[in-house]
N, CA and C atoms as an extended XYZ file, in Angstrom:
171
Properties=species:S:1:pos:R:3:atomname:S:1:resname:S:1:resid:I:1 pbc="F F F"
N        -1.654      -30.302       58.178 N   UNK     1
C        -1.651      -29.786       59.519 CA  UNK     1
C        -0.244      -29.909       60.082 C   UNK     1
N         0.050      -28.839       60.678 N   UNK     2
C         1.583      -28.598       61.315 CA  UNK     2
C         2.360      -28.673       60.303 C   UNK     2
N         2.005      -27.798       59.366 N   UNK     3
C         3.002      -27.716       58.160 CA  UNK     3
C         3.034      -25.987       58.339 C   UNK     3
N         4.200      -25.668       58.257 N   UNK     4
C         4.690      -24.235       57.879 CA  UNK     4
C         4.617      -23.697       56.354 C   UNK     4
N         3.663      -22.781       56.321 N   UNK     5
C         3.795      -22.017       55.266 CA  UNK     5
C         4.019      -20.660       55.488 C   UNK     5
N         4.381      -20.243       54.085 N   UNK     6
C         4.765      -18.660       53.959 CA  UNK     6
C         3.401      -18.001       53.807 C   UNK     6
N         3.351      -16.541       54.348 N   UNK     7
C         2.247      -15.766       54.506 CA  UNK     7
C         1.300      -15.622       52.910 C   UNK     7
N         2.314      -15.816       51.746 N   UNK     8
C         1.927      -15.729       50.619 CA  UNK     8
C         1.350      -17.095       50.148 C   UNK     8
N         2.049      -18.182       50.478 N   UNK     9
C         1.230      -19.631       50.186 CA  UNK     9
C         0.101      -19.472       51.339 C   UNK     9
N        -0.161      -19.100       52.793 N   UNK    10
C        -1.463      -18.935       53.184 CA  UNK    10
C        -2.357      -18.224       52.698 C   UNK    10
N        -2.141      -17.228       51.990 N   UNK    11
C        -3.046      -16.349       51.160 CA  UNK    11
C        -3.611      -17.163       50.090 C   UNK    11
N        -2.915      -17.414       49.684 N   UNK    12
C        -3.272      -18.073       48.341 CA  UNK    12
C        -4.258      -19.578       48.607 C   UNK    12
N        -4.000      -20.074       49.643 N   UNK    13
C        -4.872      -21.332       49.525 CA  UNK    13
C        -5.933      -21.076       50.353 C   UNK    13
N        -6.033      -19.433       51.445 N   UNK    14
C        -7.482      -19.034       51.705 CA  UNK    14
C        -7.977      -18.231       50.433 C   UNK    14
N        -7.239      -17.576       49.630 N   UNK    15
C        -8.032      -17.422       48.498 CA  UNK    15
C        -8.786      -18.384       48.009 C   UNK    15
N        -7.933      -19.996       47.400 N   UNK    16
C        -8.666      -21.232       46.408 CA  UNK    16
C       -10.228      -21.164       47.114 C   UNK    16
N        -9.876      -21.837       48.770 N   UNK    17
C       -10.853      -21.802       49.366 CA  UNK    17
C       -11.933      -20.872       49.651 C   UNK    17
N       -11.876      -20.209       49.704 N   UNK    18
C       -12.860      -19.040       50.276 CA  UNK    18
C       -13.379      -17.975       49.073 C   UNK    18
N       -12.221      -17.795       48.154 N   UNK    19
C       -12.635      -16.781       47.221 CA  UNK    19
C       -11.931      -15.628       47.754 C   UNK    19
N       -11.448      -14.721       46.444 N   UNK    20
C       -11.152      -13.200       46.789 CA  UNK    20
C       -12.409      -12.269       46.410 C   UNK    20
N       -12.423      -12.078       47.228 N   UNK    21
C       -13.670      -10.838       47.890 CA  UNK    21
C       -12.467       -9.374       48.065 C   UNK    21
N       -13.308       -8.496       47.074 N   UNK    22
C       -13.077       -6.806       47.027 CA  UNK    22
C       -14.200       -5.900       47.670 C   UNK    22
N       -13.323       -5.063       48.225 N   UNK    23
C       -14.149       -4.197       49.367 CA  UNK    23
C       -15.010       -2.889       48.478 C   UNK    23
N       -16.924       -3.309       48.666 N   UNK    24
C       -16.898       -2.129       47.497 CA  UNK    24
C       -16.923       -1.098       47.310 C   UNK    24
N       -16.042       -0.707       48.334 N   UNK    25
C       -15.582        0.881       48.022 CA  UNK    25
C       -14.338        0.932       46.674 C   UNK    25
N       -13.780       -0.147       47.083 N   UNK    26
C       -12.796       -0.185       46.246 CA  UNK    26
C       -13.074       -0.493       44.540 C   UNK    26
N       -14.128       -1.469       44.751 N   UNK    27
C       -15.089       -1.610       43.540 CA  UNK    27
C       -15.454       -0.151       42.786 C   UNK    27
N       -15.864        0.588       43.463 N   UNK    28
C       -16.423        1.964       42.953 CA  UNK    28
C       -15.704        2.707       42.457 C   UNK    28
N       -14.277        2.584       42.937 N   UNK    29
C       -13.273        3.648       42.833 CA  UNK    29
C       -12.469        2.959       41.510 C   UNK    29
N       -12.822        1.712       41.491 N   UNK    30
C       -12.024        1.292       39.995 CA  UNK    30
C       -12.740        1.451       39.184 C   UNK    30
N       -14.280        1.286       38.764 N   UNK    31
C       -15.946        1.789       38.361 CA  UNK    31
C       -15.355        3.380       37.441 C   UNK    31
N       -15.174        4.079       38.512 N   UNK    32
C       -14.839        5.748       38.326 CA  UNK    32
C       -13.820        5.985       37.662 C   UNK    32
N       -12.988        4.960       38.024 N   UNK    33
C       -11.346        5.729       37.091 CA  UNK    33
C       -11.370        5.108       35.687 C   UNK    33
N       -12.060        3.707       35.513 N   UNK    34
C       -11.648        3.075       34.281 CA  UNK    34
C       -12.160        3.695       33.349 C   UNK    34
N       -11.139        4.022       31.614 N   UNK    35
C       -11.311        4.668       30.851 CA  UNK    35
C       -10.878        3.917       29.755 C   UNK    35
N       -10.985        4.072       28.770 N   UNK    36
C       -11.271        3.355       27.437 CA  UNK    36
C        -9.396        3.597       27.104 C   UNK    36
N        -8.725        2.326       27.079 N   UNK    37
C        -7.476        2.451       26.409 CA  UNK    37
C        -7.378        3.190       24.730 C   UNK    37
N        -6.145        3.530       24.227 N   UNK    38
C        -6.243        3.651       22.907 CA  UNK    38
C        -6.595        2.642       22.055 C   UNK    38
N        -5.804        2.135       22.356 N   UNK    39
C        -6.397        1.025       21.019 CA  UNK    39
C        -7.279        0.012       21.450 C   UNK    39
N        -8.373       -0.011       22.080 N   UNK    40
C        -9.528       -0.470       22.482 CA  UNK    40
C       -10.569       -0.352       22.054 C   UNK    40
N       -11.182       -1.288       21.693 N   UNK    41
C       -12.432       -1.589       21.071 CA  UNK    41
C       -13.645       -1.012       21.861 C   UNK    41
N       -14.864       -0.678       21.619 N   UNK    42
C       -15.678        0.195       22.152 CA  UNK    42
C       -16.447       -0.907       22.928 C   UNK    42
N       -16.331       -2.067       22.314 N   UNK    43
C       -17.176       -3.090       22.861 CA  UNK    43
C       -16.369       -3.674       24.160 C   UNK    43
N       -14.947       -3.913       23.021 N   UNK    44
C       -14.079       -4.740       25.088 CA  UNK    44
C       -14.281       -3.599       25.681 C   UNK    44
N       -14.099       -2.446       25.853 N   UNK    45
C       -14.219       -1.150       26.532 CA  UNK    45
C       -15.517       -1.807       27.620 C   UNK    45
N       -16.377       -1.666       27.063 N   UNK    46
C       -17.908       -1.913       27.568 CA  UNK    46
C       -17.875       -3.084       28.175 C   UNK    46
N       -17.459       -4.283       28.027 N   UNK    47
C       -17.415       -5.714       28.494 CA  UNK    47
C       -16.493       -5.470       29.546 C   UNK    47
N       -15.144       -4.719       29.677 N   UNK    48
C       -14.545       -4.180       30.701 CA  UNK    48
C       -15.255       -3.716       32.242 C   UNK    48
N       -16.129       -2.352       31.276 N   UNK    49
C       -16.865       -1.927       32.372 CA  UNK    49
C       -18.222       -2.420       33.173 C   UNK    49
N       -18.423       -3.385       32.194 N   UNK    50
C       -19.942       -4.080       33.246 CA  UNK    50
C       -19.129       -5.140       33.964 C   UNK    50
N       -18.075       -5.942       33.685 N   UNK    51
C       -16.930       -6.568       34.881 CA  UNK    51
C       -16.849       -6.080       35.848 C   UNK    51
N       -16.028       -4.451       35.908 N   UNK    52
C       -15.948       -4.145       37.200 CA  UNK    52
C       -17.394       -3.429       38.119 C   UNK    52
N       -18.280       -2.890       36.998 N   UNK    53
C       -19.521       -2.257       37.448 CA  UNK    53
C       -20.141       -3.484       38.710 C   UNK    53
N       -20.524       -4.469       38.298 N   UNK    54
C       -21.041       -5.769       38.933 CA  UNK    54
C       -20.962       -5.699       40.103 C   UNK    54
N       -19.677       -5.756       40.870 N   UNK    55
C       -19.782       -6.378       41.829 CA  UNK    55
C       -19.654       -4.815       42.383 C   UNK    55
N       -19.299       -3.559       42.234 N   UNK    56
C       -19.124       -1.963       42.516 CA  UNK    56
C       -20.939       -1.725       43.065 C   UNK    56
N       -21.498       -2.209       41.913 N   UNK    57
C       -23.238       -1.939       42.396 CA  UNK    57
C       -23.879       -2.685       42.375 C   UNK    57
């Protein structure tokens, strides 16, 4: 208390605390664009997309 921090060390220790929470619109819109890299496995591909699917729906 009554310690000065930078806007980026306050972020970061209401992140530890609280958690980063994504808005799920934004969820959806990463859902929609993600596409299978080249040299990607069909499975990480898939383990990829139920990651971001989750919290999207």
């Amino acid at each position: 208390m009554g310690e000065w921090l930078s806007y980026i060390d306050t972020m970061l220790k209401m992140e530890r605390r609280f958690g980063t929470k994504e808005l799920p619109e934004l969820s959806k819109v990463k859902f929609h664009q993600t596409m299978q890299g080249q040299q990607e496995y069909l499975e990480e591909w898939a383990d990829r997309v139920l990651t971001i699917a989750t919290p999207a729906f």
